[in-house]
N, C-alpha and C positions, 0 to 999 in steps of 0.2 A: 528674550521673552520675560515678563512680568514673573518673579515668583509663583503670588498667588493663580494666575492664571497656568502658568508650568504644573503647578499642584493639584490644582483643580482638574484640570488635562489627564491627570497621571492617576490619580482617583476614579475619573468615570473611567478610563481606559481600562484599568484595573476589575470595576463594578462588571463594565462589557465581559470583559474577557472568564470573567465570574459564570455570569450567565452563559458564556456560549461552552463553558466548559458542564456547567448544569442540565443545558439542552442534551449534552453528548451523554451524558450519566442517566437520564431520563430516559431516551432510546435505548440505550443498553437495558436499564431496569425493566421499559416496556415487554424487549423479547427474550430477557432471559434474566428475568424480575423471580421466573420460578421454574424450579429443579426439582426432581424426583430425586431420593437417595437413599436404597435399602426401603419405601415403603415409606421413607414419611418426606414431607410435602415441605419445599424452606420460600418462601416466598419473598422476599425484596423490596416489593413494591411500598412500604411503608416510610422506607426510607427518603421518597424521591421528596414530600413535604420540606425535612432534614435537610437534604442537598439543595433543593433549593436556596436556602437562606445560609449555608453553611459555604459552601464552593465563592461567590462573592465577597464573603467576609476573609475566608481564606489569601484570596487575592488581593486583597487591600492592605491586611496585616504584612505580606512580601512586599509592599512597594513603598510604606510608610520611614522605613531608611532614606528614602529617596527625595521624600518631601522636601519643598525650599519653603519651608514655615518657622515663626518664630519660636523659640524652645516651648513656652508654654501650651500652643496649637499642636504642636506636634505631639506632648506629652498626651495631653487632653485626648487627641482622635487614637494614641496609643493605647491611653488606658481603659477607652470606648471602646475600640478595637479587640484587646486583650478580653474584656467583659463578656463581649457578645463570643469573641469562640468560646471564655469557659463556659458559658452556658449553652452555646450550641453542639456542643462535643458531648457535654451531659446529656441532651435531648436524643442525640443519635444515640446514646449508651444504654441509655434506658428501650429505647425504639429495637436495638439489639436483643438486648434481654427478652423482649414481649419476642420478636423474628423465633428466637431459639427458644420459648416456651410452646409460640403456637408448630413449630417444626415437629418438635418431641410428642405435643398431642396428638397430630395429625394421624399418628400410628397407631393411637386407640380413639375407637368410636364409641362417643357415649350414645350412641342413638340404638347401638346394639340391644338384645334384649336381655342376653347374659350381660349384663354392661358394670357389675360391681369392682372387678378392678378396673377399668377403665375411668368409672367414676372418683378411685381412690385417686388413681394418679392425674388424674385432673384435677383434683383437687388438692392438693398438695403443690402440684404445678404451679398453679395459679398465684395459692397465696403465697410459695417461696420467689414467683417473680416480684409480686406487691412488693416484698420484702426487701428484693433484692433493689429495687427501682427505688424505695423511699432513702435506701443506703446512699444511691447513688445523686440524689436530687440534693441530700443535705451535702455529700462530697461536695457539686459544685455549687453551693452557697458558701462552705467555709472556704474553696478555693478561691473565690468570688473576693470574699472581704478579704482573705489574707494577702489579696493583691493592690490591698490599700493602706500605706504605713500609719496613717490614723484610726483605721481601726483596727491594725494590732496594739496599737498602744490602749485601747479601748480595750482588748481583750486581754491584756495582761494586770488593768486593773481589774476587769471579772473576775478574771481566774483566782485573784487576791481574797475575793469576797465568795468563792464558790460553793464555798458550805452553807453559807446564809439562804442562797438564792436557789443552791439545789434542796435545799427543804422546803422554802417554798413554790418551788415549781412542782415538790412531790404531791402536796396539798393542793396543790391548785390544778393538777393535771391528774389527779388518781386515777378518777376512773378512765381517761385514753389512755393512759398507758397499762391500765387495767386491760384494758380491749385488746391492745397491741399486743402484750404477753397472752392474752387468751388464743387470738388469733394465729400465733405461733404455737399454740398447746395446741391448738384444733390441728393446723399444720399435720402435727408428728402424730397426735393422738387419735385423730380421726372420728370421735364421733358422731357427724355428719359429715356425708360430703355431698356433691355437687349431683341432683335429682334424685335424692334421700326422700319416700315419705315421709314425712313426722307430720304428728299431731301435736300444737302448742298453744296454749291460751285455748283451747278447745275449739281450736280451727286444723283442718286438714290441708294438707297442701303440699308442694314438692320445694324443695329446697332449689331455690333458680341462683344465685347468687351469692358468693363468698368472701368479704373483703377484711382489711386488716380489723374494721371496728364494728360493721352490723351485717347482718344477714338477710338475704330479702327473700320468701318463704311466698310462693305461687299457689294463692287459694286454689282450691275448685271450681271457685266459681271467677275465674284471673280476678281477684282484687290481691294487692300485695302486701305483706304483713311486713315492715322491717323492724326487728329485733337486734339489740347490741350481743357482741358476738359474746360477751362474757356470759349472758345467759344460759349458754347451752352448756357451760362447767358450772354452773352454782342453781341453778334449778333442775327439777327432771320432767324429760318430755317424753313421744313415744317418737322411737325410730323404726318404722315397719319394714323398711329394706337393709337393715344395720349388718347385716350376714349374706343374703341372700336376695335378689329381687322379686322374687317368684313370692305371690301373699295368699292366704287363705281367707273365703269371702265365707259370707251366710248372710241368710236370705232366713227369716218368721215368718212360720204361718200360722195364724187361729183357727181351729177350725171345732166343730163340734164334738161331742164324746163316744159321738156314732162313727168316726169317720176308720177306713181300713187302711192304718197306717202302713202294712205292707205293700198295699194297690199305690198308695202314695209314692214310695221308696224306691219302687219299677218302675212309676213316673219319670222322677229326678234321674235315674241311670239310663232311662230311653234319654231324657232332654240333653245330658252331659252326654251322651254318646255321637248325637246327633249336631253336637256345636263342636266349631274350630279354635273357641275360646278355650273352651275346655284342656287343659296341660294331661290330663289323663294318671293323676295324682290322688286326688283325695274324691271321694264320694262318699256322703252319710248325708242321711237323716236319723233324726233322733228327736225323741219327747222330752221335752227339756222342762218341763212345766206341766202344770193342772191346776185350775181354779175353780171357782164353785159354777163357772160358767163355759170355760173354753179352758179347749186343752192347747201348748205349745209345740211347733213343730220347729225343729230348727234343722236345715241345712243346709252339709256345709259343702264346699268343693273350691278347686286351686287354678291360679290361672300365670302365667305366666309373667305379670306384673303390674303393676297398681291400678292405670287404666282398664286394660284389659277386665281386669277381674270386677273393677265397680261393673263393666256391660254385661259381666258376666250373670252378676248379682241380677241384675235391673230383669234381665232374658229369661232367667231360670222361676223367679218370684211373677212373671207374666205369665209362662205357660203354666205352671203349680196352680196359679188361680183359675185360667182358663178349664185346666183338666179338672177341678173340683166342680167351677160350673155347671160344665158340658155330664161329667158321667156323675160325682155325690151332690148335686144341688142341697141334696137334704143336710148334706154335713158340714155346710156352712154357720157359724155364728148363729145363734139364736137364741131368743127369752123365752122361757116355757112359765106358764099360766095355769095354773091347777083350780079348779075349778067345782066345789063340791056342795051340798047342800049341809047347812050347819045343823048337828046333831040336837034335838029337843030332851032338856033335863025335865 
């Protein structure tokens, strides 16, 4: 038989036998792709992308001995071959990392309402896999070229010149590697993490997203703010869940100088008694103010956490108004007009 044709032969049988050992990896993944263990959740299925394109090349690299090709074909599909595992190996390694991130969450819910360490450790999770995956991405690039004797020759006259080139790549890449070290300080340090209130740039919004270099911040109203992550160590913003998730609302009201701020006060403790927003924590009213026209009400009361308490807000400043209507109409906001006959000298 022809070489080339013997080779050729030996190659797709090889590619075949790739795939049918892929399909068998894939069934498996299908039904028992995910495990229950102690409470947290290891799922599989991410893999089967990986296996796909990995199980085939596998099989090829085992039969490339065998080829009846000329030295420089064989070298060539060798060092093709060699290429594509070390970067298929890194892709499963990395696709690992993320397996064993999302395993380890799985046991805290941030959807919960007490959810503040859940949120710590998700956050933290998160950005030490980033961390851990860019480690792994640059591995197999340097394994990548170091599998080609031209460019180590290429990297030992860098290495020659390395003083030169790492000053200016300091210059030239400050601020990402500004980010990257921040990223790592948020990491350990924590001052936001992952569904954080904060107010920044004088928008409101939850903290959705955590990455090595920006932070993407979920308006109120879903428009998304992204912020570079060094911001949150060299500026200051407000973090309303930074301890606790549970937040304290207030609700203003204007009202007249007539009005019986005690009938008011029994108001607000019937309406917080009577809602399930209500946490059963804080209740006041208080005069917070006086001007030459209207007096300030302000009250306050607690809710569970961020959402929660805006409805809280919104419910309590609707009935407060209503029950002014309905029973002091009179002690609503008003201009008063004096009215007198000017005195004759």
């Amino acid at each position: 038989m022809n070489d080339y044709i013997f080779s050729a032969i030996l190659l797709a049988s090889s590619f075949a036998v790739g795939w049918m050992l892929y399909f068998f990896v894939a069934i498996l993944l299908r039904r028992r792709g995910s495990f229950f263990s102690k409470s947290i959740k290891v799922d599989l299925a991410p893999l089967k992308v990986s296996f796909r394109f990995l199980m085939p090349v596998l099989c090829i690299a085992g039969v490339i001995p065998l080829l009846r090709l000329p030295t420089k074909a064989s070298l060539f599909i060798g060092y093709f071959t060699q290429i594509l595992l070390i970067a298929l190996f890194g892709w499963v390694a990395v696709k690992i990392v993320y397996i064993i991130r999302d395993a380890l969450l799985s046991h805290y819910d941030i959807n919960a309402k007490d959810n503040v360490h859940a949120r710590s450790i998700h956050t933290q999770m998160r950005l030490i896999a980033n961390i851990i995956g860019v480690g792994i991405v640059l591995l197999t690039v340097s394994f990548i070229l170091m599998s080609f004797s031209e460019v180590r020759h290429i990297g030992v006259s860098i290495l020659a010149s390395a003083g030169v080139i790492g000053i200016v790549i300091g210059f030239a890449a400050q601020k990402t590697l500004g980010n990257l070290i921040a990223g790592i300080q948020i990491a350990i340090a924590q001052p936001i993490r992952l569904d954080d209130v904060v107010i920044i740039k004088d928008e409101w919004g939850w903290i959705e997203e955590i990455t090595l270099t920006f932070v993407v911040v979920r308006i109120w109203d879903l428009r998304r703010l992204v912020v570079p992550i060094s911001y949150f160590l060299e500026k200051p913003f407000q973090n309303w869940t930074r301890t606790s998730a549970d937040l304290l609302g207030t609700v203003f009201i204007y009202t007249d100088y007539t009005v019986p701020v005690k009938e008011v006060r029994n108001e607000l403790t019937r309406i917080l008694g009577n809602c399930s927003k209500w946490d059963k924590k804080v209740n006041v009213l208080q005069v917070t103010n006086a001007t030459e026209k209207t007096i300030e009400l302000r009250a306050m009361m607690s809710a569970a956490d961020s959402p929660t308490v805006w409805n809280l807000r919104c419910e309590v400043r609707e009935k407060l108004l209503e029950f002014l209507q309905q029973r002091f109409p009179e002690c609503l906001p008003r201009i008063r007009i004096e009215m007198g006959k000017r005195k004759q000298i």
